[in-house]
N, C-alpha and C positions, 0 to 999 in steps of 0.2 A: 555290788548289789547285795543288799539284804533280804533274807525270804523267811518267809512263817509256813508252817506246815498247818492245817488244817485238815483233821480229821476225826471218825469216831473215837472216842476212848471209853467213853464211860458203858459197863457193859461185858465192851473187847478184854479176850484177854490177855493178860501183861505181855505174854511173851510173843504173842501175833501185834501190839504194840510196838514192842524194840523191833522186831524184825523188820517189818513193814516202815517205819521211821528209819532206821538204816540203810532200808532198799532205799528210800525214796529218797533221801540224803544223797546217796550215791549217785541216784541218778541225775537229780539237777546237779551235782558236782560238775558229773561229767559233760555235758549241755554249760551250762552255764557259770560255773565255780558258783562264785560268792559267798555270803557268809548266814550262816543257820542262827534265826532266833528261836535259842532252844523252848519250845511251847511245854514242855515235861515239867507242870506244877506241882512241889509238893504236896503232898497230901492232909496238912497241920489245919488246912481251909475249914472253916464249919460249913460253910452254903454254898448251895451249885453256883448264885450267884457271882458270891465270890471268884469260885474258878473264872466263870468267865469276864470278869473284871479284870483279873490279871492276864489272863489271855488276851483280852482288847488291847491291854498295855502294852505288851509285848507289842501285838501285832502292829500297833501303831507305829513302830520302829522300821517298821518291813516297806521293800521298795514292792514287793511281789507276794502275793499267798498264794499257796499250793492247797487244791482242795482234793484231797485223797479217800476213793471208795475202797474199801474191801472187801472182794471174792476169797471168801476161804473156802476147802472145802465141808464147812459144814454150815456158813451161813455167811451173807452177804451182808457189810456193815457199809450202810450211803449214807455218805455226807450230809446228801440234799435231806435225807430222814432223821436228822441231826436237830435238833431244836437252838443247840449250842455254834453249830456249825453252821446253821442258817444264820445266825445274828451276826457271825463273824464275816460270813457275805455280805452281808446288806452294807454292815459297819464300810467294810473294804470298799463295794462296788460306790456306795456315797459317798465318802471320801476320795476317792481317785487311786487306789492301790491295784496295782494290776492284779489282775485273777487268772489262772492257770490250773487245766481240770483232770486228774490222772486218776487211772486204777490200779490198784495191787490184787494181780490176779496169781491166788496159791500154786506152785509147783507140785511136783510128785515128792521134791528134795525137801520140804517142809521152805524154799524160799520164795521169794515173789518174782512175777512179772510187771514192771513198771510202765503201764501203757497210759499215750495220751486220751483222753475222753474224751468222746465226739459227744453230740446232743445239742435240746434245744436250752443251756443254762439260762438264754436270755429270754426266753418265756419265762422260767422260776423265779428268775429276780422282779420280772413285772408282776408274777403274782404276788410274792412277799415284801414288795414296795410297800411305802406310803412316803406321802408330802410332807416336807418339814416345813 
């Protein structure tokens, strides 16, 4: 199995990125193995656009996306508040790529807690639909 990570980045900072992509690494390692399309786009891009052209690309390869919120303790980065993040859903859930919904909730260690997300995501996707 191939998987893509989906999450905040633009924003977050760098090193609550590596950490949280590590945790999360980890954790579908351990669940599931397979193999990680690294989503970590250089920075040479001129337009947001961009980034997520190559992030589609990527993801296009993925049997699975992981969509990952973060609780740090100084601010809460959600996916679904993602503008990038949402497009990469819709992309997914219309295509037929499975979807799977986790949180990285801060420690006291500066590490994370890797929990699965409950909620309603299939209310979000029928709101941010449309008909092709």
């Amino acid at each position: 199995m191939k998987y893509f990570i989906s999450m905040p980045m633009n924003g977050v900072p760098d090193d609550i990125i590596n950490t949280v992509m590590r945790e999360v690494r980890d954790y579908i390692s351990q669940r599931t193995g397979g193999e990680w399309i690294n989503n970590i786009i250089s920075s040479d891009l001129q337009h947001p656009l961009e980034y997520l052209g190559e992030s589609i690309r990527r993801m296009a390869q993925a049997d699975a996306v992981f969509f990952v919120s973060i609780d740090s303790r100084e601010l809460q980065y959600r996916w679904i508040d993602r503008r990038g993040c949402n497009v990469e859903f819709v992309a997914a859930k219309e295509y037929g790529i499975d979807c799977f919904y986790l949180r990285a909730i801060e420690k006291p260690n500066n590490s994370y807690e890797i929990v699965q997300e409950t909620g309603n995501v299939r209310a979000h996707h029928e709101r941010i639909s449309w008909d092709m």
